[in-house]
Structures are given as structure tokens and as C-alpha cells.
N, C-alpha and C positions, 0 to 999 in steps of 0.2 A: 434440534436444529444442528447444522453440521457449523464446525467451526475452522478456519484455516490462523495458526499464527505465523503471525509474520513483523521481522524485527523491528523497531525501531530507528530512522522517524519514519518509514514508510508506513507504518499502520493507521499513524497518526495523520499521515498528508491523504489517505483514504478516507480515515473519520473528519475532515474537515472538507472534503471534499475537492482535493486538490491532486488527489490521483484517481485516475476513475478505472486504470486497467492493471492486473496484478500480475506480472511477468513470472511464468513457472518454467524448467525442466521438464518438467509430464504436464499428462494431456485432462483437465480436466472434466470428474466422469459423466456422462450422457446423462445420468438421473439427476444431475445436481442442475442441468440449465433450466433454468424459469425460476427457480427455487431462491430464496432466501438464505446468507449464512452469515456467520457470527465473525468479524475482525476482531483477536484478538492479538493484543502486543505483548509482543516475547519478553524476555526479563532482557534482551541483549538490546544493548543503545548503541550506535555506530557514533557517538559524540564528533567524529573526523567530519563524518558526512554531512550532519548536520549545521555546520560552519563554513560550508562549501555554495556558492549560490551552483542553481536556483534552489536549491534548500533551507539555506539562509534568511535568503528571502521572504520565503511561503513561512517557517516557523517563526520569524519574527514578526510580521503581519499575524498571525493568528495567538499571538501571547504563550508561543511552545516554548521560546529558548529568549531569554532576556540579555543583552551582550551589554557589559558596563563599560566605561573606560579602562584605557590602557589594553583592549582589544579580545580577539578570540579567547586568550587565557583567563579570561575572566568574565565568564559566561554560565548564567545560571539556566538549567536545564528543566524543564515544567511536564516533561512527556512521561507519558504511564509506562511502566511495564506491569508484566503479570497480570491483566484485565483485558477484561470486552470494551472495546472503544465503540462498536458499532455494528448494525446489519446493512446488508444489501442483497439488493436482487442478483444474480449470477445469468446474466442474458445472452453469454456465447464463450467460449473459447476458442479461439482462433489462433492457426500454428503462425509463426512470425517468415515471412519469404526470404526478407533481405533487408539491410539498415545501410545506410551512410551517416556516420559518426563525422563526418563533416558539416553535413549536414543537420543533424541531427533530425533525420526522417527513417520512421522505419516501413517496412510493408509487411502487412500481413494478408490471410486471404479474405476471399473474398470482396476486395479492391479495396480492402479499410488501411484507413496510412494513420502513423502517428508523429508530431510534431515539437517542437517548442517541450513545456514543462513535462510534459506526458512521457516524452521519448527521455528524458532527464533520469526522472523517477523510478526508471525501470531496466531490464537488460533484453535489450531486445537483439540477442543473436540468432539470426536463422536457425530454427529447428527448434526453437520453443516455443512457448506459448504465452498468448496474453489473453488472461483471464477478463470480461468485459463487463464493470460494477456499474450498475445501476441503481437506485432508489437510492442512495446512500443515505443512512438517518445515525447520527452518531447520537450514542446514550445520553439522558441528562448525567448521571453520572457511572464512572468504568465500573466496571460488576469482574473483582474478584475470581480469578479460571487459572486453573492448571493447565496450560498448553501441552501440546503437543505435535508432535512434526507430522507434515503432511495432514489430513483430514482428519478432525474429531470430533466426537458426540458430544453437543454440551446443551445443556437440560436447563440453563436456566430463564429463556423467553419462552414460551409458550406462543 
């Protein structure tokens, strides 16, 4: 199964099912749509990002990042790195046309737009791409992987 890692929190707001589209640089390849692939989270934690809504938000509803008193500096962190969080299906990759950060709407083709949390979670600058996740099933528990950048073979779901 092919794996993509991608940093933290976003790997984790995928395995929870809180982002459904994974914004790239390149174009993901023609044999991988319909197909199944492996979320794994990077060993790098963006902790800034994390304490920013709407991220905030979404990892504190799902038990990712625990905040105590006395505020963001004292904030315990629950997110994996270096494991498989989860699989999904890969059902389109679509180039991004154009966004309004006022809005916080983007377009991409084939008339599909993105909104609210979604356009949040992601970088949607004309001329990239949004990878389009479906089935999303996160593991009972993270499964241990060496990542690597861009696409990689990982042998451990069958």
C-alpha cells in the first residue's frame, strides 16, 4: 500500500476525520485514484498551529491537545508522530483554480469549492492541488513506519 506522510496536526485532523482533502505541490499519480493509501504522521508537530482555531478547536473536541490553566503555554500535546494513523480511499485529485482568504473559499476544478474548516486545514493556492480522501478509517491503534517524503511503499496492511 502506498503511504503519503504528512506533518502534524494535519495527519491527525485526517485520521479523525476532520479533513477530507490533503493540499499538495504535485499532481497526484493517475494509478493511485480509486486506490487505498496509508496516513502517516511525520515526527514534525507544528505545536504553533495547533493552538490557533479552527484547530484548536477540532483537537480539543477529539482529546488531541489537552490546554490547562493559565493558557496556551500549558498545553499537553496527545498527537502521534512517526506512525500510521490511518487509511483512505484516494478518489480524485483536483488542480485548485483560485481561493479568497477572505472568504475563506477556494475553487478548484471541476466546479468543486471548499469552505469553512476544510479551506482552514489546507493551502489552497492556485496551481496546486487537493487531494480528495475518502473512506477514512483511522487505526485502532498507530502502527509504527518510517516515513518518507512524497509517496512510499509501506507493507504493513495487507
Amino acid at each position: 500500500m502506498k503511504a503519503i506522510t504528512i506533518w502534524q496536526p494535519w495527519a491527525s485532523l485526517i485520521a479523525v476525520g476532520a479533513k477530507k482533502n490533503e493540499t499538495r505541490s504535485w499532481k497526484a499519480p493517475k494509478e493511485l485514484i480509486g486506490q487505498r493509501i496509508a496516513i502517516h504522521a511525520a515526527k514534525k508537530l507544528d505545536k504553533d498551529i495547533c493552538l490557533t482555531m479552527p484547530f484548536a478547536d477540532v483537537l480539543i473536541r477529539q482529546n488531541l491537545i489537552r490546554l490547562f490553566s493559565g493558557g496556551f503555554q500549558n498545553t499537553d500535546f496527545y498527537l502521534s508522530t512517526g506512525e500510521i494513523l490511518a487509511t483512505c480511499k484516494l478518489t480524485a485529485c483536483l488542480r485548485i483554480i483560485s481561493e479568497d482568504k477572505r472568504k475563506n473559499i477556494a475553487q478548484l476544478e471541476n466546479a468543486y469549492f471548499v469552505s469553512g474548516n476544510e479551506f482552514a486545514f489546507g493551502d489552497y493556492t492556485p496551481g496546486r492541488y487537493a487531494w480528495i480522501l475518502e473512506d477514512i478509517q483511522a487505526l485502532k491503534e498507530p502502527i509504527f513506519a518510517k516515513g518518507m517524503q512524497r509517496l512510499w511503499n509501506w507493507e504493513g496492511l495487507k
